[in-house]
ROKOLVEX-377353 format. One line per 5 residues: number of its first residue (from 1); their letters; for each residue x, y, z of N, C-alpha, C. Coordinates in steps of 0.001 Angstrom, whole numbers. Atoms other than C-alpha are relative to their C-alpha. Layout:
NUM> a> X:Y:Z:X:Y:Z:X:Y:Z; ...
This chain:
1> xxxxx> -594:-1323:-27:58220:76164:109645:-274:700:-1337; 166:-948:1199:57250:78999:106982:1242:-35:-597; -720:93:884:59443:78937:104245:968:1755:44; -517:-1102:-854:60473:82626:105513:667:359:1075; -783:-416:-1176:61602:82562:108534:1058:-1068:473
6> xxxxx> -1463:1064:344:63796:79236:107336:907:1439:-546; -621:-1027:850:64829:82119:105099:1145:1004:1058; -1113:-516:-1382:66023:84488:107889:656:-488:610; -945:706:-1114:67008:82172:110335:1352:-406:-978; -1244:329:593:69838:81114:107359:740:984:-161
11> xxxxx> -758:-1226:288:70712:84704:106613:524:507:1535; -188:-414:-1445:70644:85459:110589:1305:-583:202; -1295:1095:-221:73413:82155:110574:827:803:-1018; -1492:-721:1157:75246:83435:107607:768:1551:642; -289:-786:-610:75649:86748:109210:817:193:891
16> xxxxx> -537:468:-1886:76619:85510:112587:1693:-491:-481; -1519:957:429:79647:83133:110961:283:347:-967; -213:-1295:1420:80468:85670:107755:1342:-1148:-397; -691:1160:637:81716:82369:105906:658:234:-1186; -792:-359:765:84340:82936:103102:-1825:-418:-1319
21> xxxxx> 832:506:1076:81760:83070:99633:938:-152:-1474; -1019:105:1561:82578:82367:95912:-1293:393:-620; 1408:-587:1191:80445:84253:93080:541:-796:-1651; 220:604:1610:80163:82582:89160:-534:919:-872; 709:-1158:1293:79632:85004:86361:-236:-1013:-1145
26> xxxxx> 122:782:1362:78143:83289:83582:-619:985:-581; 959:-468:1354:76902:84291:80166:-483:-914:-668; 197:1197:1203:75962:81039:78702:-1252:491:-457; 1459:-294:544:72352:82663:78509:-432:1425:-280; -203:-1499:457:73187:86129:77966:491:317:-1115
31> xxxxx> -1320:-512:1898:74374:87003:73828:-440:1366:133; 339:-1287:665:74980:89773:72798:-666:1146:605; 705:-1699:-569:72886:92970:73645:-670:-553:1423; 648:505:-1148:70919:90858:76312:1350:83:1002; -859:153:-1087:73826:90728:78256:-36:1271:370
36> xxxxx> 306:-1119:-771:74606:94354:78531:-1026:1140:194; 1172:-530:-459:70961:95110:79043:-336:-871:1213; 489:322:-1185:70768:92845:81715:1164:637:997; -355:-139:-1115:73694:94024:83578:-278:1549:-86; 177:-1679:-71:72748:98103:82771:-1659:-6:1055
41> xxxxx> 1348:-640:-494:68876:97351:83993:217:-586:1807; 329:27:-1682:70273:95867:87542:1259:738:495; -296:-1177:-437:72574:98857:87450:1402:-358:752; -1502:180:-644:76070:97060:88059:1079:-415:-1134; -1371:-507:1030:78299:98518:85047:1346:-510:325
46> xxxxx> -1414:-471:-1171:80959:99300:87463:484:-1418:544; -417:1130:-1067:81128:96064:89520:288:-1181:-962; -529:1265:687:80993:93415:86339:1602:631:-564; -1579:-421:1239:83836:95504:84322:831:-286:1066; -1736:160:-1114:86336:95481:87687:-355:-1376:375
51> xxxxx> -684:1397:-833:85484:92156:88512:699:-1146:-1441; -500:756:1050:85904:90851:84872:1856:802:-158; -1624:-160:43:89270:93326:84628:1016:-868:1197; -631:618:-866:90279:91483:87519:614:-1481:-590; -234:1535:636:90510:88168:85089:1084:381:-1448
56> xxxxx> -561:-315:1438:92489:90621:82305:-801:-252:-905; 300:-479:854:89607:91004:80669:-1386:1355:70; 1060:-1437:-119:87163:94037:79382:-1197:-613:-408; 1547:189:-168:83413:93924:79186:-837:333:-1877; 207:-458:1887:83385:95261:75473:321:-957:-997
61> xxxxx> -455:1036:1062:85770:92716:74141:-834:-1002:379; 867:1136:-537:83501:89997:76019:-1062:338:-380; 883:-117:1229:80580:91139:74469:275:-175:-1449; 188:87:1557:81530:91458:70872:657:-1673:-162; -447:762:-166:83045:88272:71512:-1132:-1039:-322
66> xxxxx> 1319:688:-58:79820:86657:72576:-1037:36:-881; 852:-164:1145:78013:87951:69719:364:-564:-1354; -829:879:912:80667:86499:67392:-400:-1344:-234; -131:1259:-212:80493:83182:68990:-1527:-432:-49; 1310:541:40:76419:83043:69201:-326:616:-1567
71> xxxxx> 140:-269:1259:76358:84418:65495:-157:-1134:-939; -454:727:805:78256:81676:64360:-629:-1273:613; 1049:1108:-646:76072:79173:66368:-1025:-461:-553; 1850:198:680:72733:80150:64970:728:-158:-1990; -425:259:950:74880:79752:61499:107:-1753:-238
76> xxxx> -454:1142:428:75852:76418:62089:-1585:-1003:370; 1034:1058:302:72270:75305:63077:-828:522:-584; 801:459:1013:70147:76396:60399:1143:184:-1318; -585:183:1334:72850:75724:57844:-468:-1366:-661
């Protein structure tokens, strides 16, 4: 079977039985500016900030946060 139309036929099933999902936000590979250039260039501002306010927190403090914490990273390995 083409590796495609496995593809559909799973989305066709998922569709059919609209199965409860769970989503994972990570940043472990996102610091700093990379982060909110990756979520501005796939154009979902709106959808990380309300789903992160949804956890009590903002998207600003979680950035400068992350830039803090990978600052002090690249500090501690070429110290």
């Amino acid at each position: 079977m083409i590796p495609f139309q496995q593809w559909n036929e799973t989305y066709a099933h998922f569709h059919k039985v609209d199965p409860k999902q769970t989503y994972y936000l990570s940043m472990e590979f996102l610091q700093g500016r990379a982060l909110t250039n990756a979520i501005g260039n796939l154009n979902i501002q709106d959808a990380y900030a309300n789903a992160l306010r949804k956890f009590g927190l903002e998207l600003e403090e979680i950035t400068e946060q992350v830039i803090k914490n990978f600052n002090l990273y690249l500090k501690y390995i070429f110290l």
